[in-house]
DODREN-122984 format. One record per residue: residue in three letters; z, x, y of N, C-alpha, C in turn. Coordinates in steps of 0.001 Angstrom, whole numbers, padded with zeros to 6 digits, always signed. Layout:
AlaZXYZXYZXY
...
This chain:
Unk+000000+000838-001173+000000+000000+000000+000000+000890+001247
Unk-000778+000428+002387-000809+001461+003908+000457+001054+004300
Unk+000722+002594+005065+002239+002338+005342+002126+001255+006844
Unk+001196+000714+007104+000983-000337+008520+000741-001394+007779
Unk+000824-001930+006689+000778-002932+006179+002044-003484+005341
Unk+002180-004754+005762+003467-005174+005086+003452-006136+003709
Unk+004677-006188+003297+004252-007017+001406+003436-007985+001556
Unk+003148-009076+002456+002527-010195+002534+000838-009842+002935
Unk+000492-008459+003769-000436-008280+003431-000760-008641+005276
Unk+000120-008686+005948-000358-008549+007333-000724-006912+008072
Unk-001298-007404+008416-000691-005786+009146-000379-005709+010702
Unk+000695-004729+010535+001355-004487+011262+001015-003875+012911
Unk-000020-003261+012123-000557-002267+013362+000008-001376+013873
Unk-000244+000045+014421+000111+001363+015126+001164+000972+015591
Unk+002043+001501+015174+003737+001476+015402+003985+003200+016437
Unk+005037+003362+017790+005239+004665+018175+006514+004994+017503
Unk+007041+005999+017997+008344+006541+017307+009294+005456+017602
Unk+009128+004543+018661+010395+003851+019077+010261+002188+018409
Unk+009039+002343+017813+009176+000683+017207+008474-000047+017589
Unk+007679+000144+019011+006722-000574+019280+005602-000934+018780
Unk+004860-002120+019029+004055-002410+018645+002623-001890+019899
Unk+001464-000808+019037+001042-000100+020122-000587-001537+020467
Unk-000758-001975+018873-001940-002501+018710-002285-004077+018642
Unk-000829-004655+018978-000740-005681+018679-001090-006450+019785
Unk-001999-007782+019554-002576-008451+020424-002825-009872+019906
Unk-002873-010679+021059-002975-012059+020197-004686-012488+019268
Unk-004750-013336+018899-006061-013579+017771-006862-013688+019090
Unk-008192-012988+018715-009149-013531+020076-009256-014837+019914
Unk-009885-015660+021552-009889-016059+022018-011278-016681+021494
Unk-011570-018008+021695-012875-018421+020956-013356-018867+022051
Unk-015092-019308+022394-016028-019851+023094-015469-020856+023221
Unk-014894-021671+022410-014633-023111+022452-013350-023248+023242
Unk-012232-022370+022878-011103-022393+023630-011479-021957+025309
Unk-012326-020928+025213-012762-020459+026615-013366-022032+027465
Unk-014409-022282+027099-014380-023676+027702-013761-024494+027868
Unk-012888-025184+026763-011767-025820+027208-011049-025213+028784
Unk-010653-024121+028388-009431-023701+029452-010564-023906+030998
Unk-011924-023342+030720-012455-023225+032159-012259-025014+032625
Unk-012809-025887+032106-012731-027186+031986-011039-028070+032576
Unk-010078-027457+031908-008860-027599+032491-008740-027656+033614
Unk-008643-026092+033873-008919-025790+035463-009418-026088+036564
Unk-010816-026217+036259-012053-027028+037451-011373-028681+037239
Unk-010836-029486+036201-010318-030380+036871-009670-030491+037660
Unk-008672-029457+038257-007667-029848+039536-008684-029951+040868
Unk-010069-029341+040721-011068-029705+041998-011537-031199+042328
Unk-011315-031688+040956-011237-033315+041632-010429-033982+042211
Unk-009697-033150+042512-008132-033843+043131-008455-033433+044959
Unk-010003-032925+045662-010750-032565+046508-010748-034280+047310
Unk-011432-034784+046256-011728-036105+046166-010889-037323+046321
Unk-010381-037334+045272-009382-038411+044829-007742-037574+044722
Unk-007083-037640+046190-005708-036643+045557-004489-037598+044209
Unk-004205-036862+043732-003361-037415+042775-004197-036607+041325
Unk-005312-036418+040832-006340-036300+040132-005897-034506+040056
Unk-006081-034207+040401-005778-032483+040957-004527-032800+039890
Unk-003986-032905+039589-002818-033138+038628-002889-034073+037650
Unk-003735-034967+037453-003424-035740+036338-004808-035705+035502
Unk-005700-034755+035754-007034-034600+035287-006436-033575+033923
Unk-006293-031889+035062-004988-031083+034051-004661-031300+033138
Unk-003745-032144+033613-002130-032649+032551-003057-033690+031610
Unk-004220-034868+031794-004964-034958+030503-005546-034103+029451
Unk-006304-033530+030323-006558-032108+028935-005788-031311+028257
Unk-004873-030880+029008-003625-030056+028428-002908-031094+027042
Unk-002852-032080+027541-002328-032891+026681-003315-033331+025272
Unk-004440-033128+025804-005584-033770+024328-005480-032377+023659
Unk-005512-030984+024544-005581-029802+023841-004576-028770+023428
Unk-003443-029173+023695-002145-028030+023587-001781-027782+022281
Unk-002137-029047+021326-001526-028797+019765-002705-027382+019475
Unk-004046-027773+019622-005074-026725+019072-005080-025635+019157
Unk-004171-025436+020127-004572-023497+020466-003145-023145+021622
Unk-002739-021934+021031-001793-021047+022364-002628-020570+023096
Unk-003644-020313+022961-004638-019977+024337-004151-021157+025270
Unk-005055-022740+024650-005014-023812+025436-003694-024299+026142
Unk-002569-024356+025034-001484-024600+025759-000867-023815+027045
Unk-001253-022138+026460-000721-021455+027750-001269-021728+029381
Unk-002693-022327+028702-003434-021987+030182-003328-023362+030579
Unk-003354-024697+029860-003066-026380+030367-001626-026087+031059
Unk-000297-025700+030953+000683-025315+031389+000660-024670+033002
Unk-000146-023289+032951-000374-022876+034337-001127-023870+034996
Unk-002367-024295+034613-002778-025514+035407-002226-026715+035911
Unk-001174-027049+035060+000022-028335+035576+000821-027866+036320
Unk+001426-027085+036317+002150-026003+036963+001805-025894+038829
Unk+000427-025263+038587+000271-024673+039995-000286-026152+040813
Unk-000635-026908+039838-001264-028647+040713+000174-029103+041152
Unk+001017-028888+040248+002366-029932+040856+002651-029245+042381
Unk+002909-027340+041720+004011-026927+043147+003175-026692+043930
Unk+001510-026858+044215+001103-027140+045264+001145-028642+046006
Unk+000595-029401+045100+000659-031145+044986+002178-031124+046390
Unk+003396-030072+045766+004684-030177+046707+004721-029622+048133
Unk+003857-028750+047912+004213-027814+049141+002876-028753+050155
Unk+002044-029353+049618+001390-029750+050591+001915-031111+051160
Unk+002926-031923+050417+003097-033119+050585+004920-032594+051573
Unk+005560-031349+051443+006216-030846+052493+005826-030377+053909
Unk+004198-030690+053761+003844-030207+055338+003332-031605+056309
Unk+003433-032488+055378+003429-034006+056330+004216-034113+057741
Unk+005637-034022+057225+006174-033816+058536+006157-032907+059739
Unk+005342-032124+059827+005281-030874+060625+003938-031348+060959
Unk+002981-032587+060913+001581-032596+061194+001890-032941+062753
Unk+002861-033573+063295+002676-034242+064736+002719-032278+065742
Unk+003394-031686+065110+003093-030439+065965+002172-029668+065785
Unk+001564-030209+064583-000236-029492+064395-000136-028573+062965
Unk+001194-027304+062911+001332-026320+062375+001170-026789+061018
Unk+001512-028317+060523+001423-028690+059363+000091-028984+058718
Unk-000631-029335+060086-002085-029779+059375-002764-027960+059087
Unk-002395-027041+059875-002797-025947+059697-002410-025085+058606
Unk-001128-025667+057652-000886-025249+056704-001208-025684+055341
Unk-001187-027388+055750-002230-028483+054697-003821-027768+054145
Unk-004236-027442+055517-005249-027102+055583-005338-025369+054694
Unk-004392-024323+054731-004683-023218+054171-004421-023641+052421
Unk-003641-024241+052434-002818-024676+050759-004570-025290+050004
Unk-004766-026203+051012-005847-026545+050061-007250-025437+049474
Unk-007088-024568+050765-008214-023478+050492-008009-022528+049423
Unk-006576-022222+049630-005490-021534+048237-005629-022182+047463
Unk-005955-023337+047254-005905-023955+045922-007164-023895+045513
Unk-008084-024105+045801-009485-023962+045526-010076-022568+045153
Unk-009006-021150+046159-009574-020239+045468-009366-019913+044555
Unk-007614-019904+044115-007231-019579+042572-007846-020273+041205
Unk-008077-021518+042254-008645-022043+040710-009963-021665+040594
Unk-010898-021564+041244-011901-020585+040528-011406-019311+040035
Unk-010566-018788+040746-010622-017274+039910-009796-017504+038583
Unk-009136-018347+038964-008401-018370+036977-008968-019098+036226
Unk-010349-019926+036578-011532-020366+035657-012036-019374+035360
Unk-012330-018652+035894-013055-017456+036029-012478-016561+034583
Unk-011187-016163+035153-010518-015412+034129-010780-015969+032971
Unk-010006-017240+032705-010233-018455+031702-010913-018340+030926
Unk-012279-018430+031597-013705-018864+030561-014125-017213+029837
Unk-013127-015726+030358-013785-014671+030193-012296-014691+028903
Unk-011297-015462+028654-010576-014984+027814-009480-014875+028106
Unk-009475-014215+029746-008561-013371+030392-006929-014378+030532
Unk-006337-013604+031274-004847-014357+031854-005153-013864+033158
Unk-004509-015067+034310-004500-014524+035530-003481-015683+036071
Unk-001879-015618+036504-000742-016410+037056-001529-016946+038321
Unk-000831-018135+038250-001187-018426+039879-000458-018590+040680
Unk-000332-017442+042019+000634-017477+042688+001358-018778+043613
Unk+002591-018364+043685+003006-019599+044182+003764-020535+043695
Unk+004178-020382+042279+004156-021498+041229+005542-021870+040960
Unk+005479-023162+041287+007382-023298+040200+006925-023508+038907
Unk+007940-023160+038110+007443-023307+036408+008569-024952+036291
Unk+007676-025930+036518+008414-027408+036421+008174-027268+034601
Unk+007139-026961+034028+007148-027526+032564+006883-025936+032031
Unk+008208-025810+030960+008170-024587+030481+007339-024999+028706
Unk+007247-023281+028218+006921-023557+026961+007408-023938+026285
């Protein structure tokens, strides 16, 4: 038997002197999961449109797809995630609109929101991980 392989026949992979695991990585990532997750994501852009949607588009897919895959779940999670604690921070700048500074901050949140979520489609559809800043973690793993 290789000494990186264990009785059941997994392997272990390149171990250093201290125990680490040097090679270990999760199962790739499939075409199908990659779409899903890009798909996740670009739903919070309908929430452009129709607000409320930006969050409940998400949180549908996440929900049809989280049993299938830790890819999917991890990335439906950040997507519910960054729709809510923006969904908050923009619905905290209501009151600050009569002095203007709020519509000027309404106004950057939404552009922030639009850019991350392309770039973590982006990431998404390539496999990748990319956090989105800003985020309360309301729904953990």
């Amino acid at each position: 038997m290789d000494k990186f392989q264990r009785d059941d026949g997994q392997n272990q992979g390149n171990r250093d002197d201290q125990g680490k695991n040097e090679s270990a990585s999760p199962s790739p990532v499939t075409v199908n999961e990659q779409s899903w997750a890009l798909g996740i994501h670009l739903s919070a852009l309908a929430g452009l449109w129709m607000p409320g949607i930006n969050v409940l588009a998400p949180l549908a897919l996440w929900l049809y797809k989280r049993e299938s895959s830790a890819y999917l779940n991890r990335q439906g999670l950040e997507a519910v995630n960054a729709q809510l604690s923006y969904t908050l921070y923009m619905v905290l700048t209501f009151p600050l609109w009569p002095i203007l500074i709020g519509i000027v901050i309404f106004g950057a949140l939404i552009v922030l929101n639009v850019v991350v979520v392309i770039m973590k489609a982006i990431a998404a559809n390539n496999g990748g991980l990319f956090t989105y800043p800003f985020v309360i973690r309301f729904l953990k793993k």
